[in-house]
C-alpha positions in Angstrom: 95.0 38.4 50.4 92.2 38.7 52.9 91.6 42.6 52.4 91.4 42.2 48.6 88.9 39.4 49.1 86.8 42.2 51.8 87.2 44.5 49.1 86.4 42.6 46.5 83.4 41.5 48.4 82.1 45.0 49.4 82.4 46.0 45.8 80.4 43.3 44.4 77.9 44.2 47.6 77.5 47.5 46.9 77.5 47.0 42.8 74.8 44.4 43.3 73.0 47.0 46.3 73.0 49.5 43.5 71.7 47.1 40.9 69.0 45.5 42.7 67.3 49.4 43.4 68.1 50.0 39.9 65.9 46.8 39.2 63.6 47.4 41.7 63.1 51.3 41.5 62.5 51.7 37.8 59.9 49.3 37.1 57.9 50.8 40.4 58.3 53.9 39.6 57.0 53.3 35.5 54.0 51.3 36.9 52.5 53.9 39.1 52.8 56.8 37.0 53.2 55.9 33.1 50.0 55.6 31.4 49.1 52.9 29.7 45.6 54.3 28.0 45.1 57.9 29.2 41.8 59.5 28.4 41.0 61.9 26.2 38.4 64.6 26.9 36.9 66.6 24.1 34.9 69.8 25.2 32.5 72.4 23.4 32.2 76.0 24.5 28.5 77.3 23.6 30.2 79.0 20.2 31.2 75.8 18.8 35.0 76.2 19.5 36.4 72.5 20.1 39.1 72.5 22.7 40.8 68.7 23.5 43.0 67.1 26.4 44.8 64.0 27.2 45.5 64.9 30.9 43.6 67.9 32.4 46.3 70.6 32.5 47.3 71.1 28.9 44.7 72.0 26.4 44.5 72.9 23.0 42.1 73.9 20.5 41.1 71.6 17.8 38.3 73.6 15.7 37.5 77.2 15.6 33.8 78.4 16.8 31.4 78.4 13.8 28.4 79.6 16.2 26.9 76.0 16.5 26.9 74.6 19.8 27.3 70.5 19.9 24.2 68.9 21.6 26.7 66.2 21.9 30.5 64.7 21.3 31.6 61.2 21.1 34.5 59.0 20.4 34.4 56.5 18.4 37.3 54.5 17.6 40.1 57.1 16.2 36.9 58.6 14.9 35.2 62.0 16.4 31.6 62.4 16.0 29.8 65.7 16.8 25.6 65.4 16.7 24.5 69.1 16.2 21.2 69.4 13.9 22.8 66.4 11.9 25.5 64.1 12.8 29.1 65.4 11.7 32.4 63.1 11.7 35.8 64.2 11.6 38.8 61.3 11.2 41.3 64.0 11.7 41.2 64.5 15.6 38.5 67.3 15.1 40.6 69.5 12.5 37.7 69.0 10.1 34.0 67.5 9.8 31.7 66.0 7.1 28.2 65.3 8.0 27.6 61.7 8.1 23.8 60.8 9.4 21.3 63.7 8.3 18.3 62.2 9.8 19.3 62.2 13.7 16.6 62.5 15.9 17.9 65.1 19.1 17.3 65.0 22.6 18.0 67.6 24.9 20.4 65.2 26.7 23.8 63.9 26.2 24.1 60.5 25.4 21.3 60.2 22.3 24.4 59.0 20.1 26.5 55.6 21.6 29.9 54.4 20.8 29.6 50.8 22.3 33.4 49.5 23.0 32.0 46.2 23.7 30.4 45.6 20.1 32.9 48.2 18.0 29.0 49.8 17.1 27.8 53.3 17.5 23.9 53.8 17.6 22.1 56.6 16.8 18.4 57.6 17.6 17.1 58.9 14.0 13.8 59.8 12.7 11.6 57.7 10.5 11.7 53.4 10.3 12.4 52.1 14.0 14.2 55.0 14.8 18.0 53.5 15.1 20.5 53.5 13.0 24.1 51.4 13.8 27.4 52.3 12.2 29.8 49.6 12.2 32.9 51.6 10.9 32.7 53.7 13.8 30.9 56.4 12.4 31.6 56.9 8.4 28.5 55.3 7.3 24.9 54.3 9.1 21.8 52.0 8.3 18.6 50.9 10.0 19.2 48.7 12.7 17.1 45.7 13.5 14.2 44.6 16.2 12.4 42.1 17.4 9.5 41.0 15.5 6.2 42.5 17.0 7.5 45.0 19.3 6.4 47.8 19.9 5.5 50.2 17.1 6.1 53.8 18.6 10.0 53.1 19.3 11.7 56.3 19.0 15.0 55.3 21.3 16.3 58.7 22.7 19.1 57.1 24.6 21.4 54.3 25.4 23.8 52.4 28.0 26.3 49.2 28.1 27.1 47.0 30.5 30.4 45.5 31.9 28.8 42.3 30.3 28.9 43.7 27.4 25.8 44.0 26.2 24.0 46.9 25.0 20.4 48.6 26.1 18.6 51.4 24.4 15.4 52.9 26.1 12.4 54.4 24.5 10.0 57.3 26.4 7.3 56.8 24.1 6.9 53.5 24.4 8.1 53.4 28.2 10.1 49.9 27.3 13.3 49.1 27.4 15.7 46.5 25.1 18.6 44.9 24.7 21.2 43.9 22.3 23.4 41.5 23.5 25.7 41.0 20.4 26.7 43.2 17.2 24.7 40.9 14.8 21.6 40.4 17.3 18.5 42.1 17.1 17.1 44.9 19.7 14.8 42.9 21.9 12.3 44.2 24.5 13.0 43.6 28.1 10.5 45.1 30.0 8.3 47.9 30.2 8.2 50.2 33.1 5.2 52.2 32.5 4.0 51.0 35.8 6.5 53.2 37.5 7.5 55.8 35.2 4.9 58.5 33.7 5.0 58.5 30.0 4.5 62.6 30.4 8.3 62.6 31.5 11.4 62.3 29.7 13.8 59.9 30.6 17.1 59.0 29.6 19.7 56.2 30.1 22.5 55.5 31.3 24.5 53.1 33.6 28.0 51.2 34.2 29.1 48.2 35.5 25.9 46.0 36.0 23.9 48.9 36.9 21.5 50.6 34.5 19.8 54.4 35.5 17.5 55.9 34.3 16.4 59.5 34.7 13.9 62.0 33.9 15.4 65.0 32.2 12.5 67.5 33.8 13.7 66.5 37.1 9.9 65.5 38.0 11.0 61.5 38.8 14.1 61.5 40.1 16.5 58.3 39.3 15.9 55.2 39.3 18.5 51.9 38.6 18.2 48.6 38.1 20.6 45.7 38.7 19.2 42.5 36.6 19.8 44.5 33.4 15.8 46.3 33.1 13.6 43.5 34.6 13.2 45.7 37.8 13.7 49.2 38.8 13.7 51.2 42.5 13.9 54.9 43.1 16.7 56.1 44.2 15.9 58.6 47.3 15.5 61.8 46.8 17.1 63.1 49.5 18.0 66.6 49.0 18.1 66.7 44.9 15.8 69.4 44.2 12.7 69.5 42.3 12.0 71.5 39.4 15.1 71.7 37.6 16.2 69.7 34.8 18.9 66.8 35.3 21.1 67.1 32.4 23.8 64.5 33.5 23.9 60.7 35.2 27.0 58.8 35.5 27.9 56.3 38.3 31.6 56.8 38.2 32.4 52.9 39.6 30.2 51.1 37.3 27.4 50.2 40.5 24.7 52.1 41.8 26.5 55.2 43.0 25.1 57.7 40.9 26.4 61.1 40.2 23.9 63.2 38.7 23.7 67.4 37.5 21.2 69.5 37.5 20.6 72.9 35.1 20.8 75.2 37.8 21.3 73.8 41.8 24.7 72.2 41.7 25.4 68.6 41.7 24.1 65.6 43.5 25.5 62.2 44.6 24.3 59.0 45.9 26.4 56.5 48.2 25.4 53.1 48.5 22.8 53.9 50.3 21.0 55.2 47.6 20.1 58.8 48.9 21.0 61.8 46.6 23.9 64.4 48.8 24.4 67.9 47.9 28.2 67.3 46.2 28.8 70.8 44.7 32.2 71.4 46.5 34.7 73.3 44.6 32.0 74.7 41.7 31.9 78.0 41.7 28.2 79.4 42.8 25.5 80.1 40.7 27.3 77.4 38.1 24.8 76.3 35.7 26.1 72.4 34.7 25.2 71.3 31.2 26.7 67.1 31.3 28.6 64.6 32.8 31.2 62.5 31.5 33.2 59.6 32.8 36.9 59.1 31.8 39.7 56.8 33.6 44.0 56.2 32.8 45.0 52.6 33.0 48.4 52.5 34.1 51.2 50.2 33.3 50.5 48.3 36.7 47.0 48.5 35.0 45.9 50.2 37.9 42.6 52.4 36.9 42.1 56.3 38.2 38.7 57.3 37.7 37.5 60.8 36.2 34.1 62.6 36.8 34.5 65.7 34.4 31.5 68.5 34.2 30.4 71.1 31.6 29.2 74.5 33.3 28.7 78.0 32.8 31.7 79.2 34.4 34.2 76.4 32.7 35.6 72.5 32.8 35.4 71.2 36.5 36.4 67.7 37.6 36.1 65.0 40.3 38.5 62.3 40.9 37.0 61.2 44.0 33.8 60.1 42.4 32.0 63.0 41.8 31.8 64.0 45.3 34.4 67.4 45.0 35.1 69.3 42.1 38.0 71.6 41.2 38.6 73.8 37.9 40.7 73.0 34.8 39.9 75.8 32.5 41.5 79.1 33.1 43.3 82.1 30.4 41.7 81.5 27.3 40.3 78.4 27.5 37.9 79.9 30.1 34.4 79.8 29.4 30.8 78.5 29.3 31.0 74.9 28.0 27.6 73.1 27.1 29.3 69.5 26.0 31.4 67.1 26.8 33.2 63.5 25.4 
């Protein structure tokens, strides 16, 4: 009677052993490594071909080259939106494209067209009126957007940024002011101008994360700066050794604060730490790369941990960072090698 009750006992033991790592194991091991919301990466090679991937080993192409290089790619919703000399749309994952906004003003940098997340709007800088146009269908159709009364009159925004506080600032070099739109159905509003600090002779572009905003001349002449009360004040970021006399075709500050990851045309890329002083952080790209923009992607896992993704577009392929832009290592290889000028 006794060794049937031992028996008895070690069987519901080890059945409930085996069941509580069943219960334990499975969860664990579906939180830490089944995505939740992965990325997804579209890239441009300088022909036009389109390739696409969700995780950074497997590619495949989405649209054949048609000799048209993007100037810039971005997602919008289940929407794709491609700004060449006009503004293309595809709703097909990038199979196809219509032109949708024939008027776009470009930049030579790679955030002139903005899918806000916070506001389900996408700006676009575009010539003639105030010189934005929102779409509130992610893309399919655009009109004039809406300022202030009695700001300034020589507008022509050229790029914008969002903040983890979800609202939305657009920045014009022209003008040298900067403005804000804190809701879908508000109006752009001036926050501040910074020609005190910044030369209107320079191009600048911005960007930002977090509750950090950037800004950063394209010709490479005035370096970075950031702000962290949303435009009202701006400092320099150090030098350090970023070089003069190249362009800086990408910012992105890969933690949403004022570490800033930033490329140049021609002499690698360059990365701040808290400190604020630009690093040589061009480990792992090949030499001589030429880097053409930055983008930011991250997974969300199902323990909603986030991983965060620097990727790069060079001469000599698809690089990317996940440890803040600070290394580098290749993706492309075989026949999705190549020079790739865009990224989104």
């Amino acid at each position: 009677m006794k060794k049937g009750l031992l028996r008895s006992f070690l069987f519901l033991g080890f059945a409930g052993m085996f069941s509580l790592q069943g219960c334990i194991k499975e969860p664990l091991l579906e939180n830490n490594s089944v995505v939740k919301f992965p990325y997804s990466l579209y890239a441009s090679k300088e022909d036009g071909t389109l390739i696409h991937t969700n995780n950074g080993e497997h590619f495949n192409m989405v649209f054949p080259p048609d000799g048209f290089p993007p100037r810039q790619i971005v997602i919008a919703g289940n929407n794709l939106l491609i700004a060449k000399e006009n503004l293309h749309m595809s709703n097909n994952e990038g199979k196809s494209f219509n032109p949708v906004l024939t008027n776009l003003r470009n930049f030579p940098w790679g955030n002139a067209v903005f899918h806000s997340t916070s506001h389900n709007s996408t700006f676009a800088p575009t010539v003639g009126g105030n010189g934005v146009s929102i779409s509130n269908d992610f893309g399919a159709t655009w009109q004039e957007d809406v300022f202030e009364e009695n700001t300034p009159q020589l507008k022509e925004i050229g790029s914008f940024a969002q903040l983890d506080n979800s609202k939305v600032f657009a920045y014009s070099n022209i003008s040298n002011v900067a403005f804000r739109k804190d809701t879908r159905e508000s109006v752009w509003t001036p926050v501040t101008s910074v020609s005190s600090i910044i030369s209107s002779n320079n191009n600048y572009y911005m960007s930002g994360g977090g509750n950090t905003l950037m800004l950063t001349d394209y010709m490479g002449l005035g370096g970075v700066w950031y702000s962290e009360d949303e435009g009202y004040s701006w400092t320099n970021y150090i030098r350090g050794s970023l070089p003069h006399g190249t362009s800086l075709t990408g910012t992105v500050s890969p933690y949403g604060n004022r570490i800033c990851v930033v490329s140049t045309l021609d002499k690698g890329i360059y990365r701040t730490d808290a400190d604020g002083i630009f690093r040589d952080a061009s480990v792992g790209l090949q030499e001589g790369t030429k880097v053409y923009s930055l983008t930011r992607k991250v997974n969300v896992y199902k323990n909603d941990a986030v991983k965060v993704y620097v990727f790069a577009s060079t001469s000599t392929g698809l690089y990317c960072s996940e440890d803040g832009g600070r290394t580098w290592y290749k993706l492309t290889f075989s026949q999705y090698d190549g020079k790739y000028v865009s990224l989104g």
